[in-house]
MDTraj code that builds the backbone (N, CA, C; nanometers):
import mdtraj as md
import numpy as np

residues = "UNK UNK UNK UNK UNK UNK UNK UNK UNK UNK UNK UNK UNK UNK UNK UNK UNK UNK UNK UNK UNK UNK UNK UNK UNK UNK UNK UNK UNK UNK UNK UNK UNK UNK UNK UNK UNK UNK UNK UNK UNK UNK UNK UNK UNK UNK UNK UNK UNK UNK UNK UNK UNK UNK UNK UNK UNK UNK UNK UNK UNK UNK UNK UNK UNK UNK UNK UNK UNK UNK UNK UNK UNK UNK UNK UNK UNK UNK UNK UNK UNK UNK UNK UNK UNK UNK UNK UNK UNK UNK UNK UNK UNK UNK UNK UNK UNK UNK UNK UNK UNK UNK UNK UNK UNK UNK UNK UNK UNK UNK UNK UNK UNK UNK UNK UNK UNK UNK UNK UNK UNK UNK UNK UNK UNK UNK UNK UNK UNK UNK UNK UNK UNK UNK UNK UNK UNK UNK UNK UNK UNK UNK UNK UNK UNK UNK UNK UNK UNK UNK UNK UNK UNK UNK UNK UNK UNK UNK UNK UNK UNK UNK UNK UNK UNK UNK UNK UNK UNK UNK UNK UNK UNK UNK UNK UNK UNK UNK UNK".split()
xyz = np.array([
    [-6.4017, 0.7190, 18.7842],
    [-6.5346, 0.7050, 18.8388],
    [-6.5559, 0.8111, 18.9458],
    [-6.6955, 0.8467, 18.9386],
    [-6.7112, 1.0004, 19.0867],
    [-6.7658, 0.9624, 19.1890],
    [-6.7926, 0.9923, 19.2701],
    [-6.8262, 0.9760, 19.3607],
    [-6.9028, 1.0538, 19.4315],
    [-6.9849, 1.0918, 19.4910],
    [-7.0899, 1.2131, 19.5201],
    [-7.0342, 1.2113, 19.6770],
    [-6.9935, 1.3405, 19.7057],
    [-7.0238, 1.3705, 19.8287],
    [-7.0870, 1.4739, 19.8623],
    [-7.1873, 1.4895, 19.9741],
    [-7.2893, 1.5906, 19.9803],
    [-7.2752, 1.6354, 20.1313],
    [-7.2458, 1.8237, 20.1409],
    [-7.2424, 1.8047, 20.2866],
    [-7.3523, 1.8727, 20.3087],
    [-7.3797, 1.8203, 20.4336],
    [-7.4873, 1.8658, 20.4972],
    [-7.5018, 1.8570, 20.6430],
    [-7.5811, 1.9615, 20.7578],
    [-7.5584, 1.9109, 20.8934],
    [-7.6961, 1.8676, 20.9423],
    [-7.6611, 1.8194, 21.0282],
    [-7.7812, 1.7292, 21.1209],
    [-7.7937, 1.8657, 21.2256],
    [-7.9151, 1.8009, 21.3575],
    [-7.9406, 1.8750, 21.4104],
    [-7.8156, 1.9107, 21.5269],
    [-7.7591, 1.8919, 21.5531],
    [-7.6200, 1.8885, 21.6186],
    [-7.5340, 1.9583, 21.5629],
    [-7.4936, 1.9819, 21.4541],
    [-7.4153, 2.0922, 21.3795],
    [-7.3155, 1.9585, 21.3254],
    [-7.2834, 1.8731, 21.3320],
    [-7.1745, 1.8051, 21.2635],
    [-7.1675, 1.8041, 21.1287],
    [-7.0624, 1.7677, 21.0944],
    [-7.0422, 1.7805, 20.9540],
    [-7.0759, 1.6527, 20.8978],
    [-7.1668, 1.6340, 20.7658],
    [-7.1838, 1.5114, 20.7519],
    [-7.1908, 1.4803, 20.5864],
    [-7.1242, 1.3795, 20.5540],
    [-7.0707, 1.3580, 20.4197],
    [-7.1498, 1.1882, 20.3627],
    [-7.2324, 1.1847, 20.2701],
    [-7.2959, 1.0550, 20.2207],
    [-7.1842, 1.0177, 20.0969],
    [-7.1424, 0.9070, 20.0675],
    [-7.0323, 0.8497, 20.0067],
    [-7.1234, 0.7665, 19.9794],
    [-7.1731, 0.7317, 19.8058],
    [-7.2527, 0.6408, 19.6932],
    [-7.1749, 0.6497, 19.5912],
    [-7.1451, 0.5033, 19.5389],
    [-7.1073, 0.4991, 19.4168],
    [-7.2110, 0.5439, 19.2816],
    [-7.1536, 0.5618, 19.1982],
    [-7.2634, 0.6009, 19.0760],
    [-7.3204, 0.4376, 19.0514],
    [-7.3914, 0.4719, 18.9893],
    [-7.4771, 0.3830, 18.9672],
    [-7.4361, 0.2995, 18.8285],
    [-7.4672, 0.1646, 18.7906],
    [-7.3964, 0.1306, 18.6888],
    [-7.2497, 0.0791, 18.6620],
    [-7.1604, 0.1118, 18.7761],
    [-7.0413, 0.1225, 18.8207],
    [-6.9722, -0.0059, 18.8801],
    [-6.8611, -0.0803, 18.8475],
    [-6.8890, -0.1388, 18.9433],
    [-6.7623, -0.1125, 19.0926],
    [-6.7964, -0.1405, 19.1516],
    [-6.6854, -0.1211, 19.2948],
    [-6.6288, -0.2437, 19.3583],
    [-6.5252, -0.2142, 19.4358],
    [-6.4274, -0.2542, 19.5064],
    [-6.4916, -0.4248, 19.4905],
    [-6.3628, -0.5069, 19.4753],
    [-6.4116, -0.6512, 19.4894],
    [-6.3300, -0.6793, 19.5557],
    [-6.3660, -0.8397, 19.6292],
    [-6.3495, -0.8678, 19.7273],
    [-6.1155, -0.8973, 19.7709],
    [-6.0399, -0.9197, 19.6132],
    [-5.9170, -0.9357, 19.6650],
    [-5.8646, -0.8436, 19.5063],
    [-5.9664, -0.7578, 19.4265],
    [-5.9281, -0.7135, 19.3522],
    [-5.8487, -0.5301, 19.3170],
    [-5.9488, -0.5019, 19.2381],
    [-5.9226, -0.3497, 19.2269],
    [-6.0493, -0.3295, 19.2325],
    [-6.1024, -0.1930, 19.1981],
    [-6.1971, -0.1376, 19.2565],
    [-6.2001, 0.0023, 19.3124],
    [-6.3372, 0.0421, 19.3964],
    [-6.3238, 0.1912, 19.4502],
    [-6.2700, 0.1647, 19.5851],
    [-6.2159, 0.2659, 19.6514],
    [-6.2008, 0.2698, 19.7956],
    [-6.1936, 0.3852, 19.8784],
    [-6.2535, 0.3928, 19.9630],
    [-6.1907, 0.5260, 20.0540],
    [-6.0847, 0.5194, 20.1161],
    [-6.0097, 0.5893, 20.0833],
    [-5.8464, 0.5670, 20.2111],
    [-5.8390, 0.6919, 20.2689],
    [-5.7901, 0.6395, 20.4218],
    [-5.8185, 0.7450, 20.5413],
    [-5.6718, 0.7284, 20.5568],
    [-5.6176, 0.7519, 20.6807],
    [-5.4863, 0.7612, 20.7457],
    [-5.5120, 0.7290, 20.9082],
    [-5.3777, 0.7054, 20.8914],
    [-5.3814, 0.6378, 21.0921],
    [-5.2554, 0.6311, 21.0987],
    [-5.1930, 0.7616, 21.1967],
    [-5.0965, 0.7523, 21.2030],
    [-5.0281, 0.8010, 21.0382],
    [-4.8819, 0.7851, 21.0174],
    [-4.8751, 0.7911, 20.8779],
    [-4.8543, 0.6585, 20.7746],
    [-4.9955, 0.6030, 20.7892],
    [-4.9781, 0.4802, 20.7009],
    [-5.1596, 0.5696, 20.6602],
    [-5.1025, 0.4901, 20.5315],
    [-5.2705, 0.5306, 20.4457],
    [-5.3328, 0.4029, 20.4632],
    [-5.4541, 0.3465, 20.4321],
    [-5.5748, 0.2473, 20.4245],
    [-5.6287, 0.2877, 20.3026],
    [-5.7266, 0.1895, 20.2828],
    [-5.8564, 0.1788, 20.2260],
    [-5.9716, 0.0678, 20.2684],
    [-6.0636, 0.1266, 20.2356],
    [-6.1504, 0.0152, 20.2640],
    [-6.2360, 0.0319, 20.1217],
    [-6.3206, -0.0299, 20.1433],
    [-6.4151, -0.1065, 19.9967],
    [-6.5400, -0.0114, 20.0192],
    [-6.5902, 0.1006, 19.9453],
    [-6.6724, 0.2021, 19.9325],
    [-6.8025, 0.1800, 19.9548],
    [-6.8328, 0.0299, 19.9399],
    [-6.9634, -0.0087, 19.9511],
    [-6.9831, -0.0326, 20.0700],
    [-6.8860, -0.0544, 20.1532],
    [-6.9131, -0.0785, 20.3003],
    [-6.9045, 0.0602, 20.3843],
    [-6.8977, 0.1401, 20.3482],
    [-6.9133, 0.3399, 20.3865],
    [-7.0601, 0.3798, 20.3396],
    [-7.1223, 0.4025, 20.4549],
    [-7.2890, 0.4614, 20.4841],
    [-7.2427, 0.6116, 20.4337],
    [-7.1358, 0.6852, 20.5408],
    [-7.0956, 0.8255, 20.5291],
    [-7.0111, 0.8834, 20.6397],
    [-6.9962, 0.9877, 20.5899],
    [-6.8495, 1.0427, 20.7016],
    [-6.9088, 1.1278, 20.7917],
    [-6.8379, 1.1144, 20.9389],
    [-6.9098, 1.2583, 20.9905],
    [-6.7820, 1.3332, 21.1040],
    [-6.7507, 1.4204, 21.0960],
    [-6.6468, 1.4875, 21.1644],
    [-6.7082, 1.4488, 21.3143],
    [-6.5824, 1.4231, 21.4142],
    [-6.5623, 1.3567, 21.5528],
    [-6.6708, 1.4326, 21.6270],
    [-6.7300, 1.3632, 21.6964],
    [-6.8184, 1.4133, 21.8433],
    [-6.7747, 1.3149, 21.9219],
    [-6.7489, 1.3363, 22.0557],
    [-6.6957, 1.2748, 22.1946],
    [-6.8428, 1.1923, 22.1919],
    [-6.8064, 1.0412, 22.1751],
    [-6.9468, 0.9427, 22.2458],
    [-6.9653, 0.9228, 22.3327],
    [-7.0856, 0.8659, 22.3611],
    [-7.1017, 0.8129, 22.5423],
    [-7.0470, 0.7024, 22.5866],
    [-6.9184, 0.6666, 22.6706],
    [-6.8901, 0.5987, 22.7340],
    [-6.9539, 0.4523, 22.7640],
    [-6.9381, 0.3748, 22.7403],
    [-6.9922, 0.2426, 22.7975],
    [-6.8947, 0.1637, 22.9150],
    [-6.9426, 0.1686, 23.0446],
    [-6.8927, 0.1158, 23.1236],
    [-6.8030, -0.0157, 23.1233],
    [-6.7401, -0.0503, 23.1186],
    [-6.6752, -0.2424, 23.1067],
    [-6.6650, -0.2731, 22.9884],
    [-6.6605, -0.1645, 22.8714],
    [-6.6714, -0.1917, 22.7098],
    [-6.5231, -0.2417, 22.6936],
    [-6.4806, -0.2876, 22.5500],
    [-6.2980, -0.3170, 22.5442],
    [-6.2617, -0.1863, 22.4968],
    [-6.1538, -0.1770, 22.5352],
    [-6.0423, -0.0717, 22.5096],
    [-6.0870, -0.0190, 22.3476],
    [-6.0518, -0.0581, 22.2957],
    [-6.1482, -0.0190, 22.1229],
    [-6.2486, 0.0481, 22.1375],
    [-6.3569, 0.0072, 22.1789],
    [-6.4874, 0.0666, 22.2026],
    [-6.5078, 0.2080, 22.2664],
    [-6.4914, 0.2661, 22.1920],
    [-6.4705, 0.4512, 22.2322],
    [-6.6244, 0.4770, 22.3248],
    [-6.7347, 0.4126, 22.2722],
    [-6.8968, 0.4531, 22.3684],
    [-6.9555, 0.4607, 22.1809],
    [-7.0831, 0.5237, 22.2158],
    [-7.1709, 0.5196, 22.1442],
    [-7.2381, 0.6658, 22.1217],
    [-7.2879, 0.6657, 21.9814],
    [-7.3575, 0.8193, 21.9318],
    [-7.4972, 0.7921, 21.9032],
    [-7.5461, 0.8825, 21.9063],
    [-7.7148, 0.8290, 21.8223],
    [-7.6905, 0.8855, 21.7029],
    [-7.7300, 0.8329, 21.5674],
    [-7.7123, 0.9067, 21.4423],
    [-7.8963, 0.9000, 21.3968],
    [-7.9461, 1.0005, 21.4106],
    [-8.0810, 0.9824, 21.3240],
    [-8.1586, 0.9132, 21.4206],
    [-8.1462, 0.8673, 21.5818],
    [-8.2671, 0.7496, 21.6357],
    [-8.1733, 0.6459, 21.6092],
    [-8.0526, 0.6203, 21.5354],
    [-8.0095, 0.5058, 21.5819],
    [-7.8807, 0.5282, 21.6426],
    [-7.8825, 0.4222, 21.7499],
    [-7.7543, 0.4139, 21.8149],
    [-7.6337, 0.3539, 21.8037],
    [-7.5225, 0.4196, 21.7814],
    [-7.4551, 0.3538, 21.6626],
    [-7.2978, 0.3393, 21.7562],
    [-7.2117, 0.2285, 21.7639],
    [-7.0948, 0.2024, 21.8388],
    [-6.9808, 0.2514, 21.7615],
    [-6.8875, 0.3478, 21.8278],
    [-6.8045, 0.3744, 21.7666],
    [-6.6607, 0.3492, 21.8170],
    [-6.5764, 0.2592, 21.7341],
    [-6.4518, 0.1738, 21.7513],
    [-6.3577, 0.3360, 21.7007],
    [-6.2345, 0.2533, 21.7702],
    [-6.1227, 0.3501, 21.7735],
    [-6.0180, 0.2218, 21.6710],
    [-6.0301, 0.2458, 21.5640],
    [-5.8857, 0.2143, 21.4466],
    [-5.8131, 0.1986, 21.5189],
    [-5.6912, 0.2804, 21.5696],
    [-5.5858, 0.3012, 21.5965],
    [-5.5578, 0.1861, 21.7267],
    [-5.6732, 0.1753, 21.8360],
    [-5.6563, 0.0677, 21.9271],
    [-5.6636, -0.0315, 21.8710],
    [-5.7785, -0.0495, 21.8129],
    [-5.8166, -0.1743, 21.6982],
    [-5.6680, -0.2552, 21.6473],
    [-5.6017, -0.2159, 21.5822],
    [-5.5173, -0.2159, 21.4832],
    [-5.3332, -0.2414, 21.5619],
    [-5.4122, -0.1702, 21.7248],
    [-5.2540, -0.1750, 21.7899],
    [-5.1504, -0.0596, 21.7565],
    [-5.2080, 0.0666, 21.6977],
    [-5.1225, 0.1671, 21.6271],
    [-5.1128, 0.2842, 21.7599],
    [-4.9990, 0.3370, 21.7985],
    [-4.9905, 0.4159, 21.9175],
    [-5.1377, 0.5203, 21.9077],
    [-5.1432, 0.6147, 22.0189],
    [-5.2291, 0.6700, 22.0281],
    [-5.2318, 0.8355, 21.9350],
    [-5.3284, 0.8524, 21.9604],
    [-5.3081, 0.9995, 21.8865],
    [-5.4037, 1.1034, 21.9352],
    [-5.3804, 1.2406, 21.9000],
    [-5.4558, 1.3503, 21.9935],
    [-5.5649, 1.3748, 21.8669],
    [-5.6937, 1.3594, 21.8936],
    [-5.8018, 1.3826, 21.8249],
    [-5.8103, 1.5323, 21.7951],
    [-5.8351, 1.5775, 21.6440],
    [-5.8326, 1.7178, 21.6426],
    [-5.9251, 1.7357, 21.5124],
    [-5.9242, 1.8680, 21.4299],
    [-6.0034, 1.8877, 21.3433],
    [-6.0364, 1.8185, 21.2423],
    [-5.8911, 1.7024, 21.1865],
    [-5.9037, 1.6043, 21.1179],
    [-5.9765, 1.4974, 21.1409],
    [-6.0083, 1.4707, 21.2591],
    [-6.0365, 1.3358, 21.3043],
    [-6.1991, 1.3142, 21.2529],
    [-6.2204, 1.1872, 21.2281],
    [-6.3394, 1.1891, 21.1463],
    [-6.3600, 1.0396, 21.1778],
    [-6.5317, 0.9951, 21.1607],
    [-6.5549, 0.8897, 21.2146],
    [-6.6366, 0.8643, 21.0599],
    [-6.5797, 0.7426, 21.0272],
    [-6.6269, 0.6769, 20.8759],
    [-6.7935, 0.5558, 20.9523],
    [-6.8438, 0.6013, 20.8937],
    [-6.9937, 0.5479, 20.9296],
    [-6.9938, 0.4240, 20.8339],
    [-6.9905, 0.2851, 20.9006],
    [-6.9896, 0.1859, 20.8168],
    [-7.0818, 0.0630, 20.8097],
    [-7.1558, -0.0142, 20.6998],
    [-7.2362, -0.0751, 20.7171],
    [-7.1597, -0.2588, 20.7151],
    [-7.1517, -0.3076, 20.8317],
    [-7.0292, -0.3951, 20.8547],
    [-7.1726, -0.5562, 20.8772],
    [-7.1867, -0.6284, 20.7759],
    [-7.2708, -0.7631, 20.8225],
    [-7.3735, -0.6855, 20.8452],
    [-7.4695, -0.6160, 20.8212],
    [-7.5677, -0.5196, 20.8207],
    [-7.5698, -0.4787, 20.9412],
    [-7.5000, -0.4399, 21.0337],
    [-7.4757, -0.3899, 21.1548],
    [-7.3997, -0.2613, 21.1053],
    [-7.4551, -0.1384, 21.1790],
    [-7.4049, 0.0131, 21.1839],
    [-7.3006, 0.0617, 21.2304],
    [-7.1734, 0.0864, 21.2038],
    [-7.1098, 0.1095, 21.3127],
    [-7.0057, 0.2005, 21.2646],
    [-6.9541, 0.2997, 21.3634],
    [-6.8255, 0.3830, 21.3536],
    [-6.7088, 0.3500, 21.3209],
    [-6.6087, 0.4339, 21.2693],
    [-6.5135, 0.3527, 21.2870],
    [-6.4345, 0.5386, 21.3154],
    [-6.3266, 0.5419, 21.4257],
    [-6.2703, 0.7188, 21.4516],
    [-6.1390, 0.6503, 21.3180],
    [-6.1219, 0.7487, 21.2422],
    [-5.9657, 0.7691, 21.2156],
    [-5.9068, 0.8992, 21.2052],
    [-5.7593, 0.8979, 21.1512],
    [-5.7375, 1.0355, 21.1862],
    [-5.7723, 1.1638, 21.0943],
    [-5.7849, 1.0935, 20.9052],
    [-5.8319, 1.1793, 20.8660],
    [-5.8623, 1.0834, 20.7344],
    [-5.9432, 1.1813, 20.6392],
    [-6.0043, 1.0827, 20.5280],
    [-5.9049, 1.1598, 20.3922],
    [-5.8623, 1.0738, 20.3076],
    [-5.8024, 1.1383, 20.2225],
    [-5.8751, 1.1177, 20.0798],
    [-5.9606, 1.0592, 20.0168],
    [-5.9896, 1.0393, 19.8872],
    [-6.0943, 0.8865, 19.8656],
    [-6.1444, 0.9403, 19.7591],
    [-6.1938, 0.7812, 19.7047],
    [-6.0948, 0.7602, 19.5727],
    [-6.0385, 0.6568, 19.5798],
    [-5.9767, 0.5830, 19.4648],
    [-5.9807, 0.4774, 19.3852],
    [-6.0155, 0.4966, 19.2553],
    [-6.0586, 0.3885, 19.1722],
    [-5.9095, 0.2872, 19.1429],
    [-5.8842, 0.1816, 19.1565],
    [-5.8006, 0.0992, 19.1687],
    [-5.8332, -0.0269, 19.0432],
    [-5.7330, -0.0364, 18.9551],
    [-5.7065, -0.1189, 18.8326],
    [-5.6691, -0.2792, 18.9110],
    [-5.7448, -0.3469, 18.9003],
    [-5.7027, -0.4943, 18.9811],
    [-5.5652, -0.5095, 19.0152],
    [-5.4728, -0.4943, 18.8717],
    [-5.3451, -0.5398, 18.8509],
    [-5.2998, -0.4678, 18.9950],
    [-5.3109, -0.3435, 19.0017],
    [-5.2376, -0.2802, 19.1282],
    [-5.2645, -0.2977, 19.2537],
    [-5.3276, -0.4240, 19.2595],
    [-5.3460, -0.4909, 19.4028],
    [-5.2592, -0.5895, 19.4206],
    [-5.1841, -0.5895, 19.5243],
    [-5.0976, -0.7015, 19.5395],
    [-5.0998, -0.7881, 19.6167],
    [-5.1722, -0.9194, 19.6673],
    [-5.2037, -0.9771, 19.7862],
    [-5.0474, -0.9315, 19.8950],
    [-5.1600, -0.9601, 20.0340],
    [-5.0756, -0.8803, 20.1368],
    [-4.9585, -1.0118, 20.1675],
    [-4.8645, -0.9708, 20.2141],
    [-4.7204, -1.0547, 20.2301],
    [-4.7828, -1.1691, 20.3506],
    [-4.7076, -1.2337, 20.2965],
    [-4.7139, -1.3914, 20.3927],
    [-4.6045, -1.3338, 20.5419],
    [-4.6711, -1.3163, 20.6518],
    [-4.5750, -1.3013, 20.7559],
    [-4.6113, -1.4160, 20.8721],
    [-4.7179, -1.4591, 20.8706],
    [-4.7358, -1.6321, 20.9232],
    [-4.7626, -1.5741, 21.0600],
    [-4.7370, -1.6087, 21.2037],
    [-4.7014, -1.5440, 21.3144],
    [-4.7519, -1.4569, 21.4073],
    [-4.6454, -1.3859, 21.2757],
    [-4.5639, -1.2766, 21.3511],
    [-4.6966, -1.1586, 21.3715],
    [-4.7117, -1.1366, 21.2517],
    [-4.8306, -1.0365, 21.2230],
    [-4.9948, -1.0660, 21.1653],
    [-5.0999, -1.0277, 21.2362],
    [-5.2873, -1.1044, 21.2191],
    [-5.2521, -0.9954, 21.0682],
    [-5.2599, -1.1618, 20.9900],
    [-5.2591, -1.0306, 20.8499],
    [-5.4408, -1.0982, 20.7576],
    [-5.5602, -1.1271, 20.9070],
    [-5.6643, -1.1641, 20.8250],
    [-5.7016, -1.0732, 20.7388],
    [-5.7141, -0.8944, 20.8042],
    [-5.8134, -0.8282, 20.7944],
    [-5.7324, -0.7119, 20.6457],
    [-5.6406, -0.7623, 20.6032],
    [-5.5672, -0.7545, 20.5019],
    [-5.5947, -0.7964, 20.3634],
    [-5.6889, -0.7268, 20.2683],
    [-5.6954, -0.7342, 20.1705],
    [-5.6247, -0.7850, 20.0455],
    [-5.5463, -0.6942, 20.0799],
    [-5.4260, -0.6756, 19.9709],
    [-5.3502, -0.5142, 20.0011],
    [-5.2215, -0.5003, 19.9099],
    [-5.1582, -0.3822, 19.8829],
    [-5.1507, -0.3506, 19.7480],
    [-5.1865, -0.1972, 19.7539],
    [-5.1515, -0.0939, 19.6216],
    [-5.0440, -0.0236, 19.6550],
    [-4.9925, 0.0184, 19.5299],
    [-4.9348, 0.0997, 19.5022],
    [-5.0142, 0.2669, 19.4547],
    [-5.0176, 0.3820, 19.5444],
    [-5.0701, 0.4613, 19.4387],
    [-4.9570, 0.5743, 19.4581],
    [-4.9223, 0.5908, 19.3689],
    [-4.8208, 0.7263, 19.3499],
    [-4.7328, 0.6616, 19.4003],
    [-4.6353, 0.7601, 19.5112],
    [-4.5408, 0.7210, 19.5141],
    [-4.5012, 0.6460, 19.7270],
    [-4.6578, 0.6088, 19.7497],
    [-4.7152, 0.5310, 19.8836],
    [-4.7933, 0.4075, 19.8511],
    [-4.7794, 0.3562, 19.9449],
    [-4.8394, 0.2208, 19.9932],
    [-4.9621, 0.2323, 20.0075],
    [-5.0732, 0.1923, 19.9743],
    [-5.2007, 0.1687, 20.0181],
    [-5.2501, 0.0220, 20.1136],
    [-5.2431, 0.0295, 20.2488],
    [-5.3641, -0.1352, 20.2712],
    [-5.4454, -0.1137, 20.2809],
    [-5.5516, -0.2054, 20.1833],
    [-5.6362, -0.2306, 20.1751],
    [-5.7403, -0.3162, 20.2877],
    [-5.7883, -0.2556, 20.3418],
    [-5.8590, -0.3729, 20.5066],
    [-5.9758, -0.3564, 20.4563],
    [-6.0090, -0.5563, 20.4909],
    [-6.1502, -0.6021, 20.4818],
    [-6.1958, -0.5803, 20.6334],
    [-6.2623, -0.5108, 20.6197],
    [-6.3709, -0.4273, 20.7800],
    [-6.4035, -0.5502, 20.8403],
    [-6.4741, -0.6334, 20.7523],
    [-6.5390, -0.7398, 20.8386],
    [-6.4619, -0.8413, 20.8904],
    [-6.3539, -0.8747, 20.8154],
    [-6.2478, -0.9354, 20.8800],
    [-6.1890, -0.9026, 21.0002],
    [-6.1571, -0.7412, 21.0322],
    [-6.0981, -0.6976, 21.1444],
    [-6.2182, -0.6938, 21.2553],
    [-6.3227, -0.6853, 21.1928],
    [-6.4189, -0.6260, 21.3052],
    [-6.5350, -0.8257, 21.3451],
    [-6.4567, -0.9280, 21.4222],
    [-6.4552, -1.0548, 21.3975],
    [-6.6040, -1.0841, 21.4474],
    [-6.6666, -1.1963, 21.4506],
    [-6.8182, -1.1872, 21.4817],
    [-6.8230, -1.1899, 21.6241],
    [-6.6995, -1.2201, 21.7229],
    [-6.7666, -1.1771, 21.8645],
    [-6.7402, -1.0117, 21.9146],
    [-6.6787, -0.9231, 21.8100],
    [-6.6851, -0.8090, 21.7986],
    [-6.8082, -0.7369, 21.7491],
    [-6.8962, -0.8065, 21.6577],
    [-7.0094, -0.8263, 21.6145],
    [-7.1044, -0.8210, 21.7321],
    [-7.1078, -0.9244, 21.7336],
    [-7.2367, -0.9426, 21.8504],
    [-7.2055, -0.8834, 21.9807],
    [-7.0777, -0.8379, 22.0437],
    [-7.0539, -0.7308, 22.1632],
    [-7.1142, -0.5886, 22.1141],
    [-7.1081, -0.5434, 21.9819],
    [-7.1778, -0.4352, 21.9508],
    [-7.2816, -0.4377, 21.9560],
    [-7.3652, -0.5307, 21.8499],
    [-7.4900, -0.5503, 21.8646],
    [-7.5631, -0.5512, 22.0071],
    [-7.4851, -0.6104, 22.1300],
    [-7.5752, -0.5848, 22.2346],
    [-7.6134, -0.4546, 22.2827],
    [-7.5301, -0.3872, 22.2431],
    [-7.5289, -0.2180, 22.3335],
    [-7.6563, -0.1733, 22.2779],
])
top = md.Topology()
chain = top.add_chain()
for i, resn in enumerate(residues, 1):
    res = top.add_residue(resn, chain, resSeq=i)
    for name in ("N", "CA", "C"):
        top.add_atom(name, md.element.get_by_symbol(name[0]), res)
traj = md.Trajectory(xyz[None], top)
């Protein structure tokens, strides 16, 4: 299955990438196979579910929000709207990392709320055969395994699969929504 990406810049010069499935198609389900974009963080790959990706846009430094949580990098305007952009890597608890040419902020439509998400770089959309989803391991505890889809196998790496809306919980929700 293809995937259209189109670049083009805004008035700012950023780089900016629209991610639509074809039409007719169907995509990513909810504990199955499906399309996905997988980015990287750190050296573990992801995916997320394609339908929840507005579009990509290479890193710009946001504006700061005073008393925001540690996650909450500040905010961009995209187009007239003002859009909150989360840091993965805090999110997630994954050490820190030095933002550079890779770094790219996946524009996501999360509970119809707009929002960023920084990671370190985007690697592909991948069409995924159900079978090669493997629900994610029972660790009980030890490890928040809500926002955990499932695991693939592709080649010869691990894919997780994260449900956005799961990680991103509704009082994470509505703290965005206020800004």
């Amino acid at each position: 299955m293809t995937v259209a990406f189109e670049t083009s810049t805004t008035s700012t010069s950023s780089s900016v990438r629209s991610v639509a499935p074809q039409r007719g198609k169907p995509a990513a389900q909810s504990a199955g196979g499906g399309e996905y974009l997988t980015f990287r963080l750190g050296a573990e790959e992801y995916g997320i579910d394609i339908l929840k990706v507005q579009e990509i846009r290479s890193y710009e430094p946001p504006t700061r929000i005073a008393n925001s949580p540690e996650f909450l990098k500040g905010v961009v305007n995209l187009r007239g709207v003002i859009v909150p952009i989360i840091d993965l890597r805090v999110k997630l608890g994954c050490d820190s990392a030095k933002l550079d040419g890779f770094t790219v902020v996946i524009v996501l439509n999360v509970k119809g709320k707009v929002v960023g998400a920084v990671v370190d770089s985007v690697s592909d959309v991948t069409q995924l055969p159900g079978d090669a989803v493997q629900p994610a391991p029972d660790m009980s505890a030890v490890v928040d395994m809500r926002f955990i889809q499932g695991i693939a196998k592709v080649s010869d790496n691990m894919l997780i699969l994260m449900d956005i809306e799961a990680l991103l919980s509704s009082e994470d929700l509505n703290l965005l929504s206020s800004i």
